[in-house]
Backbone and ligand atoms as CSV (ligand in chain L), in Angstrom:
chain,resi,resn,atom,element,x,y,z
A,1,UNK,N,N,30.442,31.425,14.814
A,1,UNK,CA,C,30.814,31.191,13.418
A,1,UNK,C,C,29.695,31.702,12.504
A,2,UNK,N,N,30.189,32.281,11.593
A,2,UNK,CA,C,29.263,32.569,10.292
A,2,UNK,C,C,28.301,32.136,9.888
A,3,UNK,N,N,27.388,31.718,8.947
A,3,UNK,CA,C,26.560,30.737,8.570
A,3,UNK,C,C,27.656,30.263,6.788
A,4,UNK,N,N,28.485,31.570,6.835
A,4,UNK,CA,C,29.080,31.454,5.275
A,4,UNK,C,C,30.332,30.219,5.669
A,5,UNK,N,N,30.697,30.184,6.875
A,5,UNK,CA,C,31.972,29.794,7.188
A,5,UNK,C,C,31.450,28.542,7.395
A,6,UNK,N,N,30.132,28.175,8.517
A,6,UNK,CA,C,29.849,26.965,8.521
A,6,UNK,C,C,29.520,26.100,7.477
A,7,UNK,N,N,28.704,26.674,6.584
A,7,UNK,CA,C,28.392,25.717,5.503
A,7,UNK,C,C,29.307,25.322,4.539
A,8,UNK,N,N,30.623,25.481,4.895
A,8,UNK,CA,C,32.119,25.389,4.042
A,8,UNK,C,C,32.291,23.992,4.446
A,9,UNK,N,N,31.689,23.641,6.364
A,9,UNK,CA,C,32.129,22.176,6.612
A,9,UNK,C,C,31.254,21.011,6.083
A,10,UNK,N,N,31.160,20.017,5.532
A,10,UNK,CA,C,30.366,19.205,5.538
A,10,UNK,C,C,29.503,19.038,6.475
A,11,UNK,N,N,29.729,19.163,7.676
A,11,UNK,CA,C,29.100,18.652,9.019
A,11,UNK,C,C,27.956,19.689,9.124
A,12,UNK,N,N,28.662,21.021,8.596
A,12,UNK,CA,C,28.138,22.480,8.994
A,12,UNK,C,C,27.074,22.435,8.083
A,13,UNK,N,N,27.351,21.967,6.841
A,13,UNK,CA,C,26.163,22.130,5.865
A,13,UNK,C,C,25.132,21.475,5.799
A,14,UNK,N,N,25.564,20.139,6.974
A,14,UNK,CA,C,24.207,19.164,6.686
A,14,UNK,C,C,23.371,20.128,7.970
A,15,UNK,N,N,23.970,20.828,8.754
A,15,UNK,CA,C,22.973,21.587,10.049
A,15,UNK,C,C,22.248,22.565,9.432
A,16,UNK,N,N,22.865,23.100,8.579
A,16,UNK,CA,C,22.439,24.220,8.183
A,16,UNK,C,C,21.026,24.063,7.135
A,17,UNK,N,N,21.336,22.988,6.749
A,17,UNK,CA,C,20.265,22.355,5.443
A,17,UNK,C,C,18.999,21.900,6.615
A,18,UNK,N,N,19.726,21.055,7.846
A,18,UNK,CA,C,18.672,21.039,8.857
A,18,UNK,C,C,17.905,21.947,9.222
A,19,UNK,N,N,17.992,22.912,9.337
A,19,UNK,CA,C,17.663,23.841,10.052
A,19,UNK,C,C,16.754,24.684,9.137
A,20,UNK,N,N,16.925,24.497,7.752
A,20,UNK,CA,C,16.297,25.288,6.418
A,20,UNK,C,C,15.002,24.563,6.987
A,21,UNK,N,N,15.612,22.974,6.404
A,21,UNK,CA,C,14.260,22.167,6.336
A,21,UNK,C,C,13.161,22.164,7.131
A,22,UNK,N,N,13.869,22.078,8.704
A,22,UNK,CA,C,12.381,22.138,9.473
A,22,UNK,C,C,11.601,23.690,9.375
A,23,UNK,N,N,12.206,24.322,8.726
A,23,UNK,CA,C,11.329,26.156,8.595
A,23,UNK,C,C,10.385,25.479,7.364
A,24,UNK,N,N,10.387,24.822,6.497
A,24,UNK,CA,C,9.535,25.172,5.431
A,24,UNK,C,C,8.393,24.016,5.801
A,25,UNK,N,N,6.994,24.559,5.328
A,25,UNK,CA,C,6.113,23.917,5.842
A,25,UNK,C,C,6.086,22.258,4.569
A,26,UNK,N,N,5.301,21.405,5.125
A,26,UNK,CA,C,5.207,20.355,4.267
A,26,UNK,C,C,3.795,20.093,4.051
A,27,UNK,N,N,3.682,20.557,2.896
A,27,UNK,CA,C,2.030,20.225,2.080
A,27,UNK,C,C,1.674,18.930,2.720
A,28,UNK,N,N,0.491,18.469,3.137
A,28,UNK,CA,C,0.102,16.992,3.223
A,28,UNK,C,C,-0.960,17.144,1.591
A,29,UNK,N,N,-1.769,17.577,1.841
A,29,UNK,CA,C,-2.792,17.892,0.884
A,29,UNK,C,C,-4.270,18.573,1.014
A,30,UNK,N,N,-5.033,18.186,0.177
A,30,UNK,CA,C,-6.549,18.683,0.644
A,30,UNK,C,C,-7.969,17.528,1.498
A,31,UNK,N,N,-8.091,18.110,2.282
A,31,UNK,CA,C,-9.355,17.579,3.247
A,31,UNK,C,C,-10.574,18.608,3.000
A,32,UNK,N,N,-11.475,17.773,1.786
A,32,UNK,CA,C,-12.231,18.942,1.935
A,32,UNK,C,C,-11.636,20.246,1.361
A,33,UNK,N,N,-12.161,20.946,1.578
A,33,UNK,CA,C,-11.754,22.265,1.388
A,33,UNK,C,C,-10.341,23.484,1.742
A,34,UNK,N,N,-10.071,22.478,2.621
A,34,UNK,CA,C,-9.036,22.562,4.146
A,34,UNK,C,C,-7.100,21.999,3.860
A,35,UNK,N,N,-6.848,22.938,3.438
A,35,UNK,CA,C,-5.415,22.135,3.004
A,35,UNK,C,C,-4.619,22.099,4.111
A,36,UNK,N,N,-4.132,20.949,4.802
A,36,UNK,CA,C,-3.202,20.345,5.662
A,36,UNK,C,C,-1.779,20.521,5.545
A,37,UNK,N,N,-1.225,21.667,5.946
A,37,UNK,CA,C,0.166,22.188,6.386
A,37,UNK,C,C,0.982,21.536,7.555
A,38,UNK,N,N,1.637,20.908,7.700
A,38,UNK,CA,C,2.712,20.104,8.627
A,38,UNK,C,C,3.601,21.438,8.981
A,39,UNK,N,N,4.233,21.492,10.115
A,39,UNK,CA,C,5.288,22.494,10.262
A,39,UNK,C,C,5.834,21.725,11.320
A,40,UNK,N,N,6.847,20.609,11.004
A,40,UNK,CA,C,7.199,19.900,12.300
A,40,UNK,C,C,8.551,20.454,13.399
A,41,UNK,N,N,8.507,20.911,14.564
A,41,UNK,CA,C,9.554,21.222,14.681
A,41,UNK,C,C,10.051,20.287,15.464
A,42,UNK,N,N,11.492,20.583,14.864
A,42,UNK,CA,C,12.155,19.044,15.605
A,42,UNK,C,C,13.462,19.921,16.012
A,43,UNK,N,N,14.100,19.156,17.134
A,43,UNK,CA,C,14.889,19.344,18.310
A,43,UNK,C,C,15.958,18.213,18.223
A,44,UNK,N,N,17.402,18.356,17.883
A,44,UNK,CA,C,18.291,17.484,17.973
A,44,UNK,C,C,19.217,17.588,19.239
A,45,UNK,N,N,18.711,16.349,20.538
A,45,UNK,CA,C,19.464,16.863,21.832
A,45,UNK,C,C,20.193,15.225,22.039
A,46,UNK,N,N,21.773,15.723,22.004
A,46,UNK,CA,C,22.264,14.612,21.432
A,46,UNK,C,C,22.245,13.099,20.859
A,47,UNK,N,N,21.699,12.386,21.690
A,47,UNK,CA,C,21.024,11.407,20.850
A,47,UNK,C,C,20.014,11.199,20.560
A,48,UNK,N,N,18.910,12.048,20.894
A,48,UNK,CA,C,17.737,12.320,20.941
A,48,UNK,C,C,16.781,12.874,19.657
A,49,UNK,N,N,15.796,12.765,19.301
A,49,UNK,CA,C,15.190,13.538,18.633
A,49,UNK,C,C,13.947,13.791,18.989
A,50,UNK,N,N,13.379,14.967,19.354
A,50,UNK,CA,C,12.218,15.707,19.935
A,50,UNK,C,C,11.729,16.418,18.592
A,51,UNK,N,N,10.622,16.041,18.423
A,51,UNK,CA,C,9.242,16.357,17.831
A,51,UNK,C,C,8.470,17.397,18.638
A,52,UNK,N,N,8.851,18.727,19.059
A,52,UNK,CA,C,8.303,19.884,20.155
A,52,UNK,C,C,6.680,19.831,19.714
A,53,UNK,N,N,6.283,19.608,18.276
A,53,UNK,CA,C,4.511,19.824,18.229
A,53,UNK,C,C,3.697,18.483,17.583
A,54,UNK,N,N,4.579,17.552,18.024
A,54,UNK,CA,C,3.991,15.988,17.461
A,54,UNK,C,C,2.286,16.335,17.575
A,55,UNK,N,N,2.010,16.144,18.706
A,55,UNK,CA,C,0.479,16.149,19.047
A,55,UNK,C,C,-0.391,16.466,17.866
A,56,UNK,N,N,-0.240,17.733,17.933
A,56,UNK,CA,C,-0.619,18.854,16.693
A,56,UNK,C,C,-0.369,18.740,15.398
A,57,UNK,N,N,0.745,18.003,15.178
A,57,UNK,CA,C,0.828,16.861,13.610
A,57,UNK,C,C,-0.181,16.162,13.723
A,58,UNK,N,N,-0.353,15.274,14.521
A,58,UNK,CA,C,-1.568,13.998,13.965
A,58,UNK,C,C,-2.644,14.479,14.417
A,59,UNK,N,N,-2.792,15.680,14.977
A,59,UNK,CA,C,-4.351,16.307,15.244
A,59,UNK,C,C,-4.918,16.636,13.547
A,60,UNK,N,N,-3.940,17.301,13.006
A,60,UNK,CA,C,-3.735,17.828,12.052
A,60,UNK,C,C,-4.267,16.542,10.488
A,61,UNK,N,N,-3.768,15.738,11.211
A,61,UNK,CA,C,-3.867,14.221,10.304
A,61,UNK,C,C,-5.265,13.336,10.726
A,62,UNK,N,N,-5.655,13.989,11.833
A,62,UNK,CA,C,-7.143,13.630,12.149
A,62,UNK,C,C,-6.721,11.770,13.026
A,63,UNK,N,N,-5.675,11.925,13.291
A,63,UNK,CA,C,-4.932,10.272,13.846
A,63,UNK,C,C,-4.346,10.376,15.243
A,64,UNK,N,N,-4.527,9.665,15.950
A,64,UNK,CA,C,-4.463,9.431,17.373
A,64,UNK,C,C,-2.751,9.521,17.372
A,65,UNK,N,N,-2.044,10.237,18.033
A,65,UNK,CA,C,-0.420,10.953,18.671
A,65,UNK,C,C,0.112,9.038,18.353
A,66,UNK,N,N,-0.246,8.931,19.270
A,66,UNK,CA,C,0.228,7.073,19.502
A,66,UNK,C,C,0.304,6.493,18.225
A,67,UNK,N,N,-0.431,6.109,17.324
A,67,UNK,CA,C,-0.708,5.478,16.034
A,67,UNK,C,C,0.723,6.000,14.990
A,68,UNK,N,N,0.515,7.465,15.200
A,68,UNK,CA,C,2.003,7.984,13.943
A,68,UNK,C,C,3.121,7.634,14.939
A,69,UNK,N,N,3.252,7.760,16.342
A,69,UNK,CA,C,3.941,7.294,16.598
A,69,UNK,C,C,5.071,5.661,16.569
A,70,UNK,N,N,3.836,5.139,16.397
A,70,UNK,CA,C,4.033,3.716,16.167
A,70,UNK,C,C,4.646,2.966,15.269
A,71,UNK,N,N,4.203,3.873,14.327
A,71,UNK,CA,C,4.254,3.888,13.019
A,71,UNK,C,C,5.680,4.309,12.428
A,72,UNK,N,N,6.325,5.480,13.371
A,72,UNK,CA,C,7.738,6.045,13.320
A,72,UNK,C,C,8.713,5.129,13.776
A,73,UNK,N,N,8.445,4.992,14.904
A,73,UNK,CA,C,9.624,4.397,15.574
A,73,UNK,C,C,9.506,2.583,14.594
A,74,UNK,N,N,8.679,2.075,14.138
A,74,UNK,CA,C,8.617,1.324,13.497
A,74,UNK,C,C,9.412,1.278,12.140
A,75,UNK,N,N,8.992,2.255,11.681
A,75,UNK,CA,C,9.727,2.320,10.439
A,75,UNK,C,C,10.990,2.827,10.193
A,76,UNK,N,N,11.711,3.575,11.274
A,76,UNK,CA,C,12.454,4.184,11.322
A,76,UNK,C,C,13.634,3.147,12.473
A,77,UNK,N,N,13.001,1.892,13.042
A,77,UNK,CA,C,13.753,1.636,13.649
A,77,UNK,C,C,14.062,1.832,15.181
A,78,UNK,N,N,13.648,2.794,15.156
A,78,UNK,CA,C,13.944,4.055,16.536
A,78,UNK,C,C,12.572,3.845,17.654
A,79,UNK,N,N,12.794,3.400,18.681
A,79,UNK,CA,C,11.713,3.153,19.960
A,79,UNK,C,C,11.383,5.314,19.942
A,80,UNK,N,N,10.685,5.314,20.022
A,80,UNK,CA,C,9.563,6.713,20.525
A,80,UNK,C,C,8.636,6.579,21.282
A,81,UNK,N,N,8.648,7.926,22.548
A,81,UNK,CA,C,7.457,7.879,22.811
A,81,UNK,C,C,6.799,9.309,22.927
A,82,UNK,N,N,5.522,9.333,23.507
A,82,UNK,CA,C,4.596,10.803,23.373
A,82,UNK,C,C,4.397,10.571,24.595
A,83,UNK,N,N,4.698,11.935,24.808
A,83,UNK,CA,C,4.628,12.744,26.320
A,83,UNK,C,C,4.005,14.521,25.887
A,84,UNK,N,N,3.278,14.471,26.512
A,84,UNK,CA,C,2.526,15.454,26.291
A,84,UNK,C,C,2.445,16.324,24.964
A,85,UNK,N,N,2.841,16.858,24.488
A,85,UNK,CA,C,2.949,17.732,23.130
A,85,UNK,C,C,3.910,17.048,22.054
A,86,UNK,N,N,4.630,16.429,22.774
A,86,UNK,CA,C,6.000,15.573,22.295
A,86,UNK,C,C,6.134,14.586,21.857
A,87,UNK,N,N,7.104,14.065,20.969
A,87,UNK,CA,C,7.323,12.800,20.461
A,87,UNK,C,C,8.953,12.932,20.669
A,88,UNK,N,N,9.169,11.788,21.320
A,88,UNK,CA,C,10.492,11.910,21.843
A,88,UNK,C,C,11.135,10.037,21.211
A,89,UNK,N,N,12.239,10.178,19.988
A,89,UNK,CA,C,12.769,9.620,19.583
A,89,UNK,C,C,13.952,9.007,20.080
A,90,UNK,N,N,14.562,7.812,20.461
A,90,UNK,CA,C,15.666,7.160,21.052
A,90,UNK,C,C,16.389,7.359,19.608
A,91,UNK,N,N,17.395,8.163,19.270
A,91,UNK,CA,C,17.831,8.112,18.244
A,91,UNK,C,C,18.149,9.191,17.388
A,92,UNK,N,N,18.691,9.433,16.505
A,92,UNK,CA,C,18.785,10.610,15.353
A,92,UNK,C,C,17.861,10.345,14.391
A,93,UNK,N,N,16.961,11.319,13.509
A,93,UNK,CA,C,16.455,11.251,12.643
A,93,UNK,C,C,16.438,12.476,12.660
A,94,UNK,N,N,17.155,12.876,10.853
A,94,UNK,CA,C,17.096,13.801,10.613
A,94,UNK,C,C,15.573,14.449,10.091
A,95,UNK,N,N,15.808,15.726,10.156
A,95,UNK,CA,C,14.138,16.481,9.449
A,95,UNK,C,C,14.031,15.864,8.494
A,96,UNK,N,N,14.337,15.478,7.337
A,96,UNK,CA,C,14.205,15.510,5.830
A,96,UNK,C,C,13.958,13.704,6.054
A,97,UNK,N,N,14.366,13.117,7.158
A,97,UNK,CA,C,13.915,11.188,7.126
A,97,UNK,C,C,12.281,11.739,7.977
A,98,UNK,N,N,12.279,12.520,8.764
A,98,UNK,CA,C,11.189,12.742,9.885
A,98,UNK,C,C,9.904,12.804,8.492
A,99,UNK,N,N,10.312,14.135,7.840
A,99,UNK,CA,C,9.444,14.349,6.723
A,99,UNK,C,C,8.951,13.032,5.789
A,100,UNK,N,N,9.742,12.272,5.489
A,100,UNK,CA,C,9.537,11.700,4.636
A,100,UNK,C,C,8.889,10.003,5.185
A,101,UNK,N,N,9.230,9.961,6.621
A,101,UNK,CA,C,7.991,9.320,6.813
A,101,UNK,C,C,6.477,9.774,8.024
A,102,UNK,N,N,6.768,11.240,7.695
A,102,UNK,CA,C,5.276,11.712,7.739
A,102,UNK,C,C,4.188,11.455,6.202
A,103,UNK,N,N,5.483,11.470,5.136
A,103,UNK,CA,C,5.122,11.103,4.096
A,103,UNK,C,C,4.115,9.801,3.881
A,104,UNK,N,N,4.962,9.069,4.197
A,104,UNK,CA,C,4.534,7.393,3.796
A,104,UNK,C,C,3.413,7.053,4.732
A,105,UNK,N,N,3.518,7.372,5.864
A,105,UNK,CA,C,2.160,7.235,6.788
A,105,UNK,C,C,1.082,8.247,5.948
A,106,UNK,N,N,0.693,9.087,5.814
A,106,UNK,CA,C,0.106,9.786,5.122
A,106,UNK,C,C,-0.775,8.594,3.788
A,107,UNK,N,N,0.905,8.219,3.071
A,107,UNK,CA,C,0.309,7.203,1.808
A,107,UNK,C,C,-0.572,6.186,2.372
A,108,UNK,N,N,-0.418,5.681,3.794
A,108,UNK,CA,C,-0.692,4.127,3.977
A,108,UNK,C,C,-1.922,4.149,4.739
A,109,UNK,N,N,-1.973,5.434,5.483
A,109,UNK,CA,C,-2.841,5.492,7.083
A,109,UNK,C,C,-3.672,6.543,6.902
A,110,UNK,N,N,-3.506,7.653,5.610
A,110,UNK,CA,C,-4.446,8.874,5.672
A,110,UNK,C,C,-5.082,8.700,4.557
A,111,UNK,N,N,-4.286,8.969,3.328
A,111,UNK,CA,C,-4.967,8.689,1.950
A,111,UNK,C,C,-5.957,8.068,1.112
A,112,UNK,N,N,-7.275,7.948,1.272
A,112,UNK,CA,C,-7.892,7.099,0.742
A,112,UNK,C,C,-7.085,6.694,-1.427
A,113,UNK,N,N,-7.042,5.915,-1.336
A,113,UNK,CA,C,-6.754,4.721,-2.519
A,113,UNK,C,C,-7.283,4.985,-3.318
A,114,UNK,N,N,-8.668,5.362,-3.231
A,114,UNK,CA,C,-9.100,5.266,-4.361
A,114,UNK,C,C,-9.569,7.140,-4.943
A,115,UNK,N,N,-9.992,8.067,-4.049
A,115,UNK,CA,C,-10.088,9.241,-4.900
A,115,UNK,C,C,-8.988,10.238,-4.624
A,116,UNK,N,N,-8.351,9.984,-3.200
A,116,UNK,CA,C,-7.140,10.806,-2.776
A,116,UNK,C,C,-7.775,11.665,-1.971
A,117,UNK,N,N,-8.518,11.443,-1.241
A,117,UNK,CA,C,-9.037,12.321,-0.168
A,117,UNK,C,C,-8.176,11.830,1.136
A,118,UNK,N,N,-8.078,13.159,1.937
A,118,UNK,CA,C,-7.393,12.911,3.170
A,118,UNK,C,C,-8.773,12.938,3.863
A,119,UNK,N,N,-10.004,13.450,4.384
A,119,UNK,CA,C,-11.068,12.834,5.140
A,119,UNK,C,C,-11.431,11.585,5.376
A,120,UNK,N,N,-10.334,11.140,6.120
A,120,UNK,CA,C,-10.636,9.254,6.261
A,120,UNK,C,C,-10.528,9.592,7.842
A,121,UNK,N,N,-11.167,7.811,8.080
A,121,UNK,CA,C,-10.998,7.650,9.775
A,121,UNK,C,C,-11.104,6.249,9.308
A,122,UNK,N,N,-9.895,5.498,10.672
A,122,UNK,CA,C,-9.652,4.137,10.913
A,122,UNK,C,C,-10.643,3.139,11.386
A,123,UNK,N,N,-11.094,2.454,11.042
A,123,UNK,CA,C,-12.115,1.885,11.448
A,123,UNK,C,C,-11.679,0.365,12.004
A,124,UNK,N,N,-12.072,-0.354,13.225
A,124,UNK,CA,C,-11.656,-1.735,13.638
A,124,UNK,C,C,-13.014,-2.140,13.371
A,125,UNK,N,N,-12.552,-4.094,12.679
A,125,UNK,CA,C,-13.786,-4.434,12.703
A,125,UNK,C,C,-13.247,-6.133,12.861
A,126,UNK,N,N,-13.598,-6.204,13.714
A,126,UNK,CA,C,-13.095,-7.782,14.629
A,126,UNK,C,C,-11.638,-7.368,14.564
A,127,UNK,N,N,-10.827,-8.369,14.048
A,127,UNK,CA,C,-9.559,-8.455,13.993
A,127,UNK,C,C,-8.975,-6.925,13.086
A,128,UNK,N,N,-9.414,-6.839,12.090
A,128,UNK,CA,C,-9.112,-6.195,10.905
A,128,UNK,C,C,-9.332,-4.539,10.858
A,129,UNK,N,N,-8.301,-3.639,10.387
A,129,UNK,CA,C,-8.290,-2.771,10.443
A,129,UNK,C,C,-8.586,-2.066,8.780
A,130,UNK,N,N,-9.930,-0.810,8.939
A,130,UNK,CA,C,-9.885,-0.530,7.233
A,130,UNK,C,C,-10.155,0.896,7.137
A,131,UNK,N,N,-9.532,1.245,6.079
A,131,UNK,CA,C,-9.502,2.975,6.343
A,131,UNK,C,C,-10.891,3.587,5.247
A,132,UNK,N,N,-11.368,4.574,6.318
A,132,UNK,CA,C,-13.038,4.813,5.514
A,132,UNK,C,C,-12.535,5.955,5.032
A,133,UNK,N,N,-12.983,6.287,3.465
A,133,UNK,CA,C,-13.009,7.735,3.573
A,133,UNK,C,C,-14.635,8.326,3.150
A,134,UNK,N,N,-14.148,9.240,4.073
A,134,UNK,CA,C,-15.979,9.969,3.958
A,134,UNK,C,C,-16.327,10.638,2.768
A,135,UNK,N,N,-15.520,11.349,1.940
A,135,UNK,CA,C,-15.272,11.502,0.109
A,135,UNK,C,C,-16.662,10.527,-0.129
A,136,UNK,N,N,-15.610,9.692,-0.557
A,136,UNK,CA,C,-16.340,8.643,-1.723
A,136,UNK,C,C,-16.918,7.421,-1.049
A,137,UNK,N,N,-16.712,7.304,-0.577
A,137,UNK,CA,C,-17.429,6.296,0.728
A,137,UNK,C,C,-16.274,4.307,0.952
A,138,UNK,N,N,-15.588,5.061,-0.318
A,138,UNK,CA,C,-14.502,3.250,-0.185
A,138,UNK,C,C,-14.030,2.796,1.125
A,139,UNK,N,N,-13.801,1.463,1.309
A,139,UNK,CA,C,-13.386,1.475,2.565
A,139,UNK,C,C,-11.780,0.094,1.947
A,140,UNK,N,N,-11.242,0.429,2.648
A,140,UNK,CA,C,-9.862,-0.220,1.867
A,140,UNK,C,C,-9.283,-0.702,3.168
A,141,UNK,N,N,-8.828,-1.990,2.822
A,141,UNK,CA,C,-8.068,-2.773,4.422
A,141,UNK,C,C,-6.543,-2.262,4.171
A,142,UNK,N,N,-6.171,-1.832,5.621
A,142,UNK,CA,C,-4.849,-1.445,5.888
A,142,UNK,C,C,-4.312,-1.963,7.255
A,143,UNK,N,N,-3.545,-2.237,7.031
A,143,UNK,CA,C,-2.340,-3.116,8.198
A,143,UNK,C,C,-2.377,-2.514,9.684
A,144,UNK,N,N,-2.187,-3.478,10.529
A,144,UNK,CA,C,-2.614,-3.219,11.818
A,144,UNK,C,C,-0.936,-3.279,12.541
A,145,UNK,N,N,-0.532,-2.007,12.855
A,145,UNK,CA,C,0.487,-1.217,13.659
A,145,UNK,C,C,1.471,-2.237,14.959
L,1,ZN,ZN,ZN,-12.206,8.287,-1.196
């Protein structure tokens, strides 16, 4: 079938919009000097959703595979796990929900609060979890996964 013919179906157009979406990269922001490009590719195998370069997202985010993971299937509902390069979703999630909570982790788990620097690292301290950023030196308590 066409791409003109498919996107005539509803069904066809939401694939097709899929398929736009995971091509275009997703700004995170600036680290430093260093601007953070996401390019997630994702894999819809029937009930499944595969994350083919998860790893390399949260390398990218300077955050341990497991942690965004946690963080997904949490918020999204959806049990996930990471297997080697992979993030493998019990479930559908489309690109454009995937994106948008690469988003919100980003707001909660990368972002320092106070100048907007992405150069942070998680810090444990007894019980309590607080995100440092090396910027400006704030250290801000954030919720434990
Ligand atoms: Zn800061």
């Amino acid at each position: 079938m066409s791409w003109e013919n498919l996107i005539r179906t509803k069904e066809g157009y939401v694939k097709v919009l899929d398929k736009v979406l995971s091509t275009l990269p997703q700004t995170i922001g600036k680290a430093g000097d260093r601007l953070i490009v996401l390019k997630p590719e994702i894999l819809h195998e029937s009930r499944r959703t595969i994350v083919t370069n998860f790893k390399e997202l949260a390398e990218k985010l300077n955050r341990e595979p497991a942690h965004l993971a946690k963080f997904i299937s949490k918020e999204s509902g959806k049990p996930g796990s990471v297997g080697g390069e992979r993030l493998i979703i019990q479930g559908r999630l489309t690109n454009e929900e995937f994106r948008r909570l690469i988003e919100l982790y980003v707001r909660e788990f990368v972002k320092c609060p106070v100048c907007g620097g992405l150069d942070t690292k998680i810090v444990s301290e007894r019980r309590l979890r607080f995100l440092v950023c090396e910027v400006c030196g704030a250290k801000s308590p954030i919720r434990k996964l």
